[in-house]
C-alpha positions as CSV (number, residue, x, y, z in Angstrom):
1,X,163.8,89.6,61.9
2,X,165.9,86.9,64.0
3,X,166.7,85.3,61.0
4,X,168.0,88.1,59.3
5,X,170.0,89.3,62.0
6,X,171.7,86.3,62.4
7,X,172.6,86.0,58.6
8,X,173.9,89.9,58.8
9,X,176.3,88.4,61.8
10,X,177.4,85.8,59.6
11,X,178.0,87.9,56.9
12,X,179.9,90.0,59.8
13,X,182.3,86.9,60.8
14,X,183.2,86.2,56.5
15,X,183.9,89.9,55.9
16,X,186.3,90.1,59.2
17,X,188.2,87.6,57.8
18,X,188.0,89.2,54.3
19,X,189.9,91.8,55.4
20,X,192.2,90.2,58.5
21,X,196.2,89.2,58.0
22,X,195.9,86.4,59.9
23,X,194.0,84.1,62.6
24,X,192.3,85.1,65.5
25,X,190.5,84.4,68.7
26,X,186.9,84.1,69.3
27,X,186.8,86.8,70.9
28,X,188.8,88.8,69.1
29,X,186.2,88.4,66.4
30,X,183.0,89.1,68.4
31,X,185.0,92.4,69.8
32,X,185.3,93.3,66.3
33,X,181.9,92.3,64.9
34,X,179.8,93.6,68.3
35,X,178.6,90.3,68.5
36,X,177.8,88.2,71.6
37,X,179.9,86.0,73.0
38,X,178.0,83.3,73.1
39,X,176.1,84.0,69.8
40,X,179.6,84.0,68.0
41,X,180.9,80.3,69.2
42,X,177.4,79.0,68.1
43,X,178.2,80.8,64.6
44,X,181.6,79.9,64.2
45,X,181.4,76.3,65.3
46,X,178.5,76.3,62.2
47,X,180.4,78.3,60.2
48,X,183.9,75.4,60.9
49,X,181.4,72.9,59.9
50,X,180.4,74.0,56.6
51,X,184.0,74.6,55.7
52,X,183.8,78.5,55.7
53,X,186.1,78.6,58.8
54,X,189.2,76.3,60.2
55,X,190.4,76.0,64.1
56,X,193.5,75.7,64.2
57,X,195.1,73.5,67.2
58,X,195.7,76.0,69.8
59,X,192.1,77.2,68.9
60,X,192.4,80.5,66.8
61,X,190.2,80.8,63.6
62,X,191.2,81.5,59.9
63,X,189.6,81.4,56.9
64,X,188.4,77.4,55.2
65,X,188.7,76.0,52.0
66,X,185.4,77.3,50.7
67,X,187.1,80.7,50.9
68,X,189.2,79.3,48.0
69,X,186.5,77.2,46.9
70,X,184.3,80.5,46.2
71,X,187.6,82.5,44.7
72,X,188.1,79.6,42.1
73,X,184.1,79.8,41.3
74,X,184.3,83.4,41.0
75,X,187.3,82.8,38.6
76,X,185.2,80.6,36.5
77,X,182.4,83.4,36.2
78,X,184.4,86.4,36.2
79,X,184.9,87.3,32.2
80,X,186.7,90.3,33.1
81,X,189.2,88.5,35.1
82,X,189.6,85.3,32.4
83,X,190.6,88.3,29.5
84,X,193.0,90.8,31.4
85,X,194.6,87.5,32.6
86,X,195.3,86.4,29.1
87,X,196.2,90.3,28.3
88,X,198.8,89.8,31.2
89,X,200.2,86.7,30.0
90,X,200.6,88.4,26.7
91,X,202.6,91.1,28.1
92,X,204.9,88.4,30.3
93,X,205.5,86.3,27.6
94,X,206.6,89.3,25.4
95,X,208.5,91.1,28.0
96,X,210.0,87.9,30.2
97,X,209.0,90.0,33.2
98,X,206.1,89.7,35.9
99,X,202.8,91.6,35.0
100,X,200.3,92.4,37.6
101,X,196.9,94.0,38.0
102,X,196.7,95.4,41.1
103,X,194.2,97.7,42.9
104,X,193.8,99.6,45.8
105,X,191.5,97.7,49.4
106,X,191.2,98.9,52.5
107,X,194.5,100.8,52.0
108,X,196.8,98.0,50.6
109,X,197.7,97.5,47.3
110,X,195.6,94.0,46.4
111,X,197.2,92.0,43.8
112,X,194.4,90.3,41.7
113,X,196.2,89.1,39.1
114,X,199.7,87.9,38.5
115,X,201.3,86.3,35.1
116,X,204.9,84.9,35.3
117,X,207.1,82.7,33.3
118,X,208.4,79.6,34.2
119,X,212.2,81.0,33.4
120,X,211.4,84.3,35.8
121,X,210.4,81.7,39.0
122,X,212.8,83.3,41.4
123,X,210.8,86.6,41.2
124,X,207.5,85.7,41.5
125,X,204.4,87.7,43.2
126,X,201.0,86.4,44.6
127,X,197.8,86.9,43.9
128,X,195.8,88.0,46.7
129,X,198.8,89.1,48.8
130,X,198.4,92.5,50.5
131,X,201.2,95.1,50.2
132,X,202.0,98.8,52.0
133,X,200.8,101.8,49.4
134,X,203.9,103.5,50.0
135,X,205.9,100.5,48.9
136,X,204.3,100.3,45.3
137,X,204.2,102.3,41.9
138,X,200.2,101.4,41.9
139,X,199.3,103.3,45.1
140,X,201.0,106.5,43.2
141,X,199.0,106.1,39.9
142,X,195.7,104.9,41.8
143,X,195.5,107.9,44.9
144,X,195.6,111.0,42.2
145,X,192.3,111.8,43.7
146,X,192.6,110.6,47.8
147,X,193.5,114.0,49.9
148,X,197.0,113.5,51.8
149,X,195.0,114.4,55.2
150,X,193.0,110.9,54.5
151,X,195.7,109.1,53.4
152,X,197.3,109.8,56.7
153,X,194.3,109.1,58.8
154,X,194.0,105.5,57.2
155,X,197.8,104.5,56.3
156,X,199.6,103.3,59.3
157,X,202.4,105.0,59.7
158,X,204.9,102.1,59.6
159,X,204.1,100.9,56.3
160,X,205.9,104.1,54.9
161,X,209.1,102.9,56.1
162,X,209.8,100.3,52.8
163,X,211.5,97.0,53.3
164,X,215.1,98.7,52.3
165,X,214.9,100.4,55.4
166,X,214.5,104.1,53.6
167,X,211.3,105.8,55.1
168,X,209.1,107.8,52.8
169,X,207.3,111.3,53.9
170,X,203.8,111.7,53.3
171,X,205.0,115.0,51.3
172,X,207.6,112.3,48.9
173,X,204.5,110.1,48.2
174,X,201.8,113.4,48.1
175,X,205.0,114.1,45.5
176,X,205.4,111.4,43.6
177,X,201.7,110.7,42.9
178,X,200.8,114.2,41.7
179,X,204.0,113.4,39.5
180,X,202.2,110.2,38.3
181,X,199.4,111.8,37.4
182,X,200.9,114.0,35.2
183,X,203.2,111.3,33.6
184,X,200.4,109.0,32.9
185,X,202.5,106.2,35.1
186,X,204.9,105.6,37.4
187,X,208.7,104.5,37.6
188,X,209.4,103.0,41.0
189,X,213.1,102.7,41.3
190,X,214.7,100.1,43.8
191,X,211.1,100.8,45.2
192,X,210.5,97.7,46.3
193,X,214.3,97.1,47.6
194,X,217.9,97.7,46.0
195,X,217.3,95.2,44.0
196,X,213.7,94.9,42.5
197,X,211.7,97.9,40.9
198,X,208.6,98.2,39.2
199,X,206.6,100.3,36.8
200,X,202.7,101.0,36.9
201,X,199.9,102.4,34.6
202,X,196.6,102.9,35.7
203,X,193.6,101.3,33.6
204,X,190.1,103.2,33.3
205,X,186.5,102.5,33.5
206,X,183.9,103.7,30.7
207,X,183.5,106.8,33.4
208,X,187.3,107.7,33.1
209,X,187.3,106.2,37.1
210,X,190.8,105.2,38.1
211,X,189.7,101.6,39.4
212,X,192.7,99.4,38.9
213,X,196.8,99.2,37.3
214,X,198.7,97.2,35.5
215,X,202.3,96.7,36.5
216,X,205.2,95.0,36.3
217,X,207.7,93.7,38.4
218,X,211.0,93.2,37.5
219,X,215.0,93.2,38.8
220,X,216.3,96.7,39.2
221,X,218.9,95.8,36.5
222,X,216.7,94.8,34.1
223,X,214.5,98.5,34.4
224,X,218.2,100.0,34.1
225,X,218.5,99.7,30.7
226,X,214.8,99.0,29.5
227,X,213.2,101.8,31.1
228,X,211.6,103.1,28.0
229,X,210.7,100.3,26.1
230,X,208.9,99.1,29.1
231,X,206.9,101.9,29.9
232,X,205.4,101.6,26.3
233,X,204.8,98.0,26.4
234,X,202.5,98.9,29.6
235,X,201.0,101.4,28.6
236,X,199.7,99.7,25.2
237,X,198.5,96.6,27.5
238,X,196.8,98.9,30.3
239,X,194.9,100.4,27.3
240,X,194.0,97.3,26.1
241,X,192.4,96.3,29.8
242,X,191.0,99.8,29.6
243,X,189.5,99.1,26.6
244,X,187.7,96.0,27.2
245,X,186.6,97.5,30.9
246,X,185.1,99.9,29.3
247,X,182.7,97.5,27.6
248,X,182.3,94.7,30.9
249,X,181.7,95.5,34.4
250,X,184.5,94.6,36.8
251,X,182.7,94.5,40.3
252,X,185.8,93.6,42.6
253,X,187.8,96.8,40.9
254,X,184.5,99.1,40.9
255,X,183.1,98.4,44.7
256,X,187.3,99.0,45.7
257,X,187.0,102.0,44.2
258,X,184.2,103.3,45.7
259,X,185.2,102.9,49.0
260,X,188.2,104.4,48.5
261,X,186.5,107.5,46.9
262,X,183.8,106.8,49.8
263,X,186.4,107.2,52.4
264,X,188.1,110.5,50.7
265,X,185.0,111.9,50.9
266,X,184.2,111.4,54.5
């Protein structure tokens, strides 16, 4: 029982960090986790040792290199992952834009996957960078099915005022995602700021579940005259993903997904 207790606090410190933006205290973490003090040093100093965790110099705690270590590993294993990231690299290499696959975790828009050409480097996204809902087209084709009253309780307010400076009611985004769901996607305008937009499509499960989108990220004047043409090249790859979903499991999209749905119905 020890044992097992002790490997469930473990478990505790890795998901804290899963889920942080950035370093913290000891402390901070055993607040967090409801972990003793004392217990948590023993854990983390094991936990710096096996490369899990890293101190930095004035003593706060991030994540280690076996955190990448396991994300490359899980790469390697992930078939789902390996095909939509050569469906992706289809689309960017046909469009000359940036194609993501994004989903929704613990209330950010996650970006799993990102394809971009070598000629498009000055726009470029990252994978595994977190970004504000109300800042993305994804959020409004992924949250068809999220009550506003829960979006409230678990979106920070500041993250609907958008890097442009414009802020963004909770009745505009309510708005624009019922809109989305009608239109089968989502045009974000100078969403991100006057001078980058972005369009997203959601992809589907074998259960019709809403676990995941495909976008793409591109100059505002580029979406200016392209609109169209782009809309239908991403829907036609977001099928494609669908389509191949619908025959092989995706576990990071399908557990995000249900505790998003988890959390709607609480």
């Amino acid at each position: 029982m020890q044992r097992a207790k002790g490997t469930d606090r473990i478990l505790d410190i890795l998901d804290f960090f899963e889920s942080s933006d950035g370093p913290a205290t000891r402390n901070a973490i055993a607040s967090a986790i409801s972990c003793p003090r004392s217990t948590l040093y023993t854990l983390v100093d094991m936990l710096i040792d096996r490369g899990w965790l890293a101190q930095t110099a004035d003593g706060l705690i991030s994540p280690g290199n076996k955190f990448a270590r396991m994300g490359f590993a899980y790469s390697r294993h992930a078939k789902f992952e390996q095909i939509a990231r050569e469906i992706l690299g289809n689309l960017a290499r046909e469009t000359g834009e940036v194609i993501e696959l994004n989903i929704i975790d613990n209330w950010k828009q996650l970006i799993v996957l990102s394809a971009t050409l070598k000629e498009h480097s000055y726009l470029r996204t990252v994978e595994g960078a977190m970004v504000p809902v109300p800042a993305t087209a994804a959020a409004r084709v992924l949250l068809s099915d999220v009550p506003a009253a829960i979006i409230a309780r678990h979106v920070p307010a500041s993250d609907f005022t958008l890097n442009s400076g414009v802020r963004i009611s909770l009745d505009e985004f309510m708005a624009e995602i019922e809109q989305a769901r009608i239109d089968g996607y989502f045009v974000g305008y100078k969403l991100i700021d006057d001078f980058v937009s972005t369009i997203a499509v959601p992809i589907f499960n074998r259960r019709s579940e809403r676990i995941g989108a495909v976008s793409i990220v591109m100059p505002t004047s580029h979406l200016e005259s392209r609109t169209q043409e782009l809309v239908e090249k991403l829907a036609r790859t977001a099928e494609q993903v669908s389509d191949f979903l619908r025959l092989t499991p995706w576990d990071l999209g399908q557990s995000a997904y249900e505790k998003l749905m988890a959390a709607s119905a609480a």
